[in-house]
C-alpha positions in Angstrom: -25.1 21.9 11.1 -28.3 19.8 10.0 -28.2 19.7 6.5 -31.2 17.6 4.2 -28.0 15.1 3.3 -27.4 14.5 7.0 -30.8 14.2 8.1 -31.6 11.8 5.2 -28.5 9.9 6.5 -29.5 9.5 9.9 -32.8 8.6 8.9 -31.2 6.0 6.7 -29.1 4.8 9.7 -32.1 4.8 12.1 -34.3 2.9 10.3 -31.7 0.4 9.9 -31.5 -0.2 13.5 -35.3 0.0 13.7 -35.5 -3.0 11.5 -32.8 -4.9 13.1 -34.4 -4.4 16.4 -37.6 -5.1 15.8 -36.6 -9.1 14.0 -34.7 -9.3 17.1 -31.2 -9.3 15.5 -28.0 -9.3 17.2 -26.6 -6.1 17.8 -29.4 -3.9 16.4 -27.6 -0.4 17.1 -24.3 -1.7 15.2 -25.4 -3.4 12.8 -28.0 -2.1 11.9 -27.1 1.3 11.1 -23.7 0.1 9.2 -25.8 -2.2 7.0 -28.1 0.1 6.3 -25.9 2.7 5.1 -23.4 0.3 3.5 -26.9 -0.6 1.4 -27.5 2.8 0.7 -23.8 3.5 -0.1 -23.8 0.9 -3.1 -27.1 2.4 -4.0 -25.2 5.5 -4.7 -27.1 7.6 -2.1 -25.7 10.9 -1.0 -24.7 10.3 2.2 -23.0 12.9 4.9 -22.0 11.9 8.8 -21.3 13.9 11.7 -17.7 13.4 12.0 -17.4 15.2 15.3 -19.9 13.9 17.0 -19.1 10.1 15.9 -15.4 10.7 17.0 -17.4 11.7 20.1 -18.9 8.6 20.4 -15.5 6.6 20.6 -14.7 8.6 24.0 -17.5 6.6 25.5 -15.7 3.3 24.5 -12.4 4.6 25.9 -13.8 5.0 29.0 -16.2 2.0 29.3 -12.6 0.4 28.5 -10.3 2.5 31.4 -13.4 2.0 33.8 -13.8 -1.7 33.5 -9.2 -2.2 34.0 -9.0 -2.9 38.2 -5.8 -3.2 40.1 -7.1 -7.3 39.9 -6.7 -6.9 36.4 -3.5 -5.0 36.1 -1.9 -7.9 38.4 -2.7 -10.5 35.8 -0.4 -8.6 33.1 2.4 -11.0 34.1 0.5 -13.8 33.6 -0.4 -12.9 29.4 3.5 -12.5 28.8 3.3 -15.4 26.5 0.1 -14.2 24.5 1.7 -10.5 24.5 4.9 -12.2 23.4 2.9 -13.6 20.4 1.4 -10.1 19.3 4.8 -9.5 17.2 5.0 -12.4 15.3 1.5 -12.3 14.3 1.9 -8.5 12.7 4.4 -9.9 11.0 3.3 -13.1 10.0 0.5 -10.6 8.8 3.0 -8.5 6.7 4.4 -11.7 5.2 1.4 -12.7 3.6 -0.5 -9.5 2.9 2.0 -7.8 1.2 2.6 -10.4 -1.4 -1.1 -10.6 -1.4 -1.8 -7.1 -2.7 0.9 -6.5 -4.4 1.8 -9.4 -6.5 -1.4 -10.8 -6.7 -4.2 -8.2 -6.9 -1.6 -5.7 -8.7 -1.6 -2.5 -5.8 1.7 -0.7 -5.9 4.4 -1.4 -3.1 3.4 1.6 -0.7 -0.3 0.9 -1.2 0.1 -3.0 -0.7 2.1 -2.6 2.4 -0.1 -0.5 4.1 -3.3 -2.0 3.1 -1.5 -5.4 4.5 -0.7 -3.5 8.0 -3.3 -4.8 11.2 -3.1 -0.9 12.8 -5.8 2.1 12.5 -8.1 2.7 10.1 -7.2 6.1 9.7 -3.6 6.4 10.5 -2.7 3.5 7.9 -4.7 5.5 5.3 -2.3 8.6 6.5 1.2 6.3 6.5 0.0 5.0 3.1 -0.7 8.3 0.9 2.2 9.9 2.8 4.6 7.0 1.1 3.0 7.6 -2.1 0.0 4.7 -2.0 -3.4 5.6 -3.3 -5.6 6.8 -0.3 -8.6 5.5 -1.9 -7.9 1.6 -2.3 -6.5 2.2 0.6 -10.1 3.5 2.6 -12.3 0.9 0.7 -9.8 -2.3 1.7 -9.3 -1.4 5.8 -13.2 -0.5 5.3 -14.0 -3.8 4.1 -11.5 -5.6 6.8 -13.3 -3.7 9.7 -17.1 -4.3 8.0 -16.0 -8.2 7.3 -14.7 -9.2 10.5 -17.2 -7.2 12.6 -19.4 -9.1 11.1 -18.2 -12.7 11.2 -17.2 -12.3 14.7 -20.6 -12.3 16.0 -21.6 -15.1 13.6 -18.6 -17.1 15.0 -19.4 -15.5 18.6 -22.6 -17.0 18.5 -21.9 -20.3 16.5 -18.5 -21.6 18.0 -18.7 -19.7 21.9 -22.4 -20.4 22.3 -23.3 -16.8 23.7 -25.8 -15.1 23.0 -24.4 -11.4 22.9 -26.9 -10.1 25.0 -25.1 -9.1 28.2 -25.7 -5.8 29.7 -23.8 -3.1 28.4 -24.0 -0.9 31.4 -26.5 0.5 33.7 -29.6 2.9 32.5 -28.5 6.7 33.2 -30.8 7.1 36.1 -28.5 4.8 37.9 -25.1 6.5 37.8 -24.3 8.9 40.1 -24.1 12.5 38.4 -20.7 13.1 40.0 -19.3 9.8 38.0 -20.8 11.8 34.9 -19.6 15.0 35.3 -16.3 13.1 35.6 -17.0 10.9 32.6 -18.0 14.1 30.5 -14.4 16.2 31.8 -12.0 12.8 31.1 -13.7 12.3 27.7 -13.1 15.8 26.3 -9.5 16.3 28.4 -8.3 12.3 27.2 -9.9 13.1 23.6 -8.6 17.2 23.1 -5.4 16.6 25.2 -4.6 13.3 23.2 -4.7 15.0 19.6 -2.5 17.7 20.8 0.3 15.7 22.0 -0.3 13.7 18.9 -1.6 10.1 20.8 -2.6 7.6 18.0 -6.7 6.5 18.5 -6.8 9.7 20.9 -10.7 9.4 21.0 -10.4 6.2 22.3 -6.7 5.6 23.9 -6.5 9.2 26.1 -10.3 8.8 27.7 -9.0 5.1 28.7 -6.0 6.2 30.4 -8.0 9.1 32.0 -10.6 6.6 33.1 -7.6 3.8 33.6 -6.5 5.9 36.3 -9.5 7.2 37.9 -10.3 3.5 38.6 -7.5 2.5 39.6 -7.9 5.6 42.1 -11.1 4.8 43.3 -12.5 7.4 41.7 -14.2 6.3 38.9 -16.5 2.9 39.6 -18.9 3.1 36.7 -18.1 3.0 33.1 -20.6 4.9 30.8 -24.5 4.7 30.8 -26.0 1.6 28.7 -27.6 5.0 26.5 -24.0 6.1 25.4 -22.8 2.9 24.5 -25.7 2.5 22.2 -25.4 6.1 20.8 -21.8 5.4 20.1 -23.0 2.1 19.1 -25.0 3.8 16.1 -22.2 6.6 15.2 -19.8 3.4 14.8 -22.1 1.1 12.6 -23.1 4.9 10.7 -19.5 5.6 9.9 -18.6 1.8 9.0 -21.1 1.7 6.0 -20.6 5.3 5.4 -16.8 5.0 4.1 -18.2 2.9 0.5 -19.6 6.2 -0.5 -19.1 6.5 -4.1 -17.9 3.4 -4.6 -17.4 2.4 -8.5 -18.3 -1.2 -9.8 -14.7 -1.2 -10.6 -13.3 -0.4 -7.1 -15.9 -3.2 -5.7 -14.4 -5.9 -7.9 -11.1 -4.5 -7.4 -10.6 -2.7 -4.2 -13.3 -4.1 -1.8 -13.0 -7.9 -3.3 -9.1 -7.5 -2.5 -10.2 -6.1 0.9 -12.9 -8.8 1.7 -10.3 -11.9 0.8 -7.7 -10.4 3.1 -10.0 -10.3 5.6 -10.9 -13.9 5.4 -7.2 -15.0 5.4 -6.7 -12.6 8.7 -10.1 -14.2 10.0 -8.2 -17.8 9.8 -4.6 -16.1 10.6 -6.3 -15.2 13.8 -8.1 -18.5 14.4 -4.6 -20.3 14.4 -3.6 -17.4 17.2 -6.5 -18.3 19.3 -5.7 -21.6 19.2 -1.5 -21.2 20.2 -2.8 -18.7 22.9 -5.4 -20.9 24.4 -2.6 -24.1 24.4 0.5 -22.2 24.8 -0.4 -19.5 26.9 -3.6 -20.3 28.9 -5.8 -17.4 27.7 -9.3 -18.1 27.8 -10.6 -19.2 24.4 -13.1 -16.0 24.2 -10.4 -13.6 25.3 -7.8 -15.3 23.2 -10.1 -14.9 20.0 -11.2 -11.2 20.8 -7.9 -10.6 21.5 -6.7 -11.5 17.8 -9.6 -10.7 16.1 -8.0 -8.2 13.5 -10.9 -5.6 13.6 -11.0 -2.0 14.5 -10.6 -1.3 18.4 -14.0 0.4 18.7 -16.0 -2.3 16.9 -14.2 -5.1 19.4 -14.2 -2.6 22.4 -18.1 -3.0 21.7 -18.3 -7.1 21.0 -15.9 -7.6 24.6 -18.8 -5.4 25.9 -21.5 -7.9 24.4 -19.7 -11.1 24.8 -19.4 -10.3 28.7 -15.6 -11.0 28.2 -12.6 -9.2 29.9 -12.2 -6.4 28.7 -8.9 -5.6 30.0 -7.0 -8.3 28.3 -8.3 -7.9 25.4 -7.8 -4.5 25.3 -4.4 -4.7 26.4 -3.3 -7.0 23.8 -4.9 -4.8 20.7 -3.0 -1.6 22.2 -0.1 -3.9 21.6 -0.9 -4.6 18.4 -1.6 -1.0 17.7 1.6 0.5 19.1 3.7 -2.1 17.2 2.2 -1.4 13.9 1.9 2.3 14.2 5.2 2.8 15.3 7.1 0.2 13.7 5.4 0.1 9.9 7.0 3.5 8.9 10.5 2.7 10.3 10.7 -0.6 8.7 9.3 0.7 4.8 11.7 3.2 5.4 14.7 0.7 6.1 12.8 -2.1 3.8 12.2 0.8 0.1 15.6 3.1 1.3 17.9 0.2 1.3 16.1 -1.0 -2.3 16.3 2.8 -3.7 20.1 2.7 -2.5 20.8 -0.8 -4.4 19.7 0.1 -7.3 21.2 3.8 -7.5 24.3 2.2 -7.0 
């Protein structure tokens, strides 16, 4: 439904992207949207998204993602065993640091620190976090500021350190995909998306479209990812929700909360540079994969700078869905070995 507060928020969000667009700016539909509303956010403007229609938009990236993963590419798996092999040590390398790092030295309790330290999804660490008793707020605001900070210095570092200009095409005008490959794109995306939540897959707007599209490809099926107009529509809902999520922010949860946030997103920014640089040496990644690939941002927001960047996208991908399952699946079990053996201790 189109209420005044939603309308005044795309409005907000459009003429954001206007602006960038028109002084040429990278990224104009991303950015320009999420800085827009993030502007608006700290102005204290009532604000309201379109949460189904933005989680709509990430089904475009999963299949832009399946699409673009060949059997060429799936052969080369073997050969980024030693860059997968480093995926584990860098979550927890992560953990290491960041949970001190909240906890000891911006003051969050144990359960909020611990999962504000975690590298997995936005939402699901929010979830994890308030269901071990952290405070889903600081929580929100700090993996907010993570995504909005390293979206935003990868393109700066993108552009400065790689030398691209971030201009590649993003796919083909509508008018040039066959209606058949739509049809299909439209039935994966609401089968991989629907069917994903109810057999409870983690990022299933994203992850069940891509292995939909994954195998379509790999069938011969599928041969074109998504139109150049969705990508820029999801594009827009992304950058929209981004600087949406510092509604009602509080002076003191921006010197608090978001300044914590911001900090730890530097330190992962450099944490990740160190990666790049062991991946490029030790495994022979490309130096653009090798850096996408550990760029600890949201999957949607990198899906989109792979896209930009002209990079693979399949190895990138491959190695944040190993970061992803790792953290998702393994951060639980090991608070619940790490605080149950603690509680034990000191009940004895």
């Amino acid at each position: 439904m189109l209420t005044r507060t939603r309308l005044l928020t795309f409005a907000i969000a459009l003429a954001g992207g206007g602006v960038f667009h028109a002084l040429d700016l990278p990224l104009p539909f991303l950015f320009g949207p999420m800085f827009a509303c993030l502007v608006a956010a700290l102005l204290g403007v009532g604000m309201q998204g379109a949460e189904p229609v933005s989680v709509a938009a990430r089904t475009v990236l999963g299949i832009a993602v399946g699409a673009s993963i060949t059997p060429a590419i799936l052969g080369q798996v073997p050969l980024m065993a030693v860059t997968l092999a480093m995926i584990p040590a860098y979550v927890v390398l992560i953990g290491i640091i960041g949970v001190p790092f909240f906890h000891r030295i911006c003051g969050f309790d144990r359960a909020t620190s611990y999962y504000a330290a975690m590298p997995g999804g936005f939402q699901d660490m929010v979830i994890f976090g308030q269901e071990a008793g952290g405070d889903p707020r600081a929580l929100s605001l700090i993996h907010a500021t993570r995504v909005l900070v390293i979206v935003t210095l990868v393109p700066v570092l993108l552009v400065g350190s790689f030398g691209l200009s971030l201009d590649q095409p993003i796919g083909v005008p509508a008018r040039e995909v066959p209606l058949r490959e739509m049809a299909i794109m439209v039935v994966i995306a609401l089968i991989g998306w629907k069917g994903g939540e109810r057999i409870g897959l983690f990022g299933a707007a994203i992850i069940g479209p891509l292995i939909l599209a994954l195998l379509l490809s790999l069938g011969d099926v599928l041969h074109n990812r998504p139109p150049a107009e969705a990508i820029m529509a999801a594009q827009f809902f992304i950058g929209m929700g981004i600087g949406m999520q510092f509604r009602g922010v509080t002076l003191g949860e921006l010197r608090h909360d978001v300044a914590a946030g911001a900090a730890f997103a530097v330190i992962l920014a450099a944490l990740a540079g160190v990666f790049t640089v062991l991946a490029f040496w030790i495994g022979g990644a490309p130096m653009l994969e090798a850096f996408l690939s550990f760029a600890p941002g949201g999957q949607a927001e990198l899906t989109v700078l792979a896209i930009v960047a002209g990079a693979d996208l399949g190895f990138i991908v491959i190695h944040h869905l190993m970061r992803l399952v790792i953290v998702i699946t393994g951060a639980p079990v090991v608070a619940r070995l790490i605080w149950g053996k603690r509680d034990k201790d000191r009940g004895a």
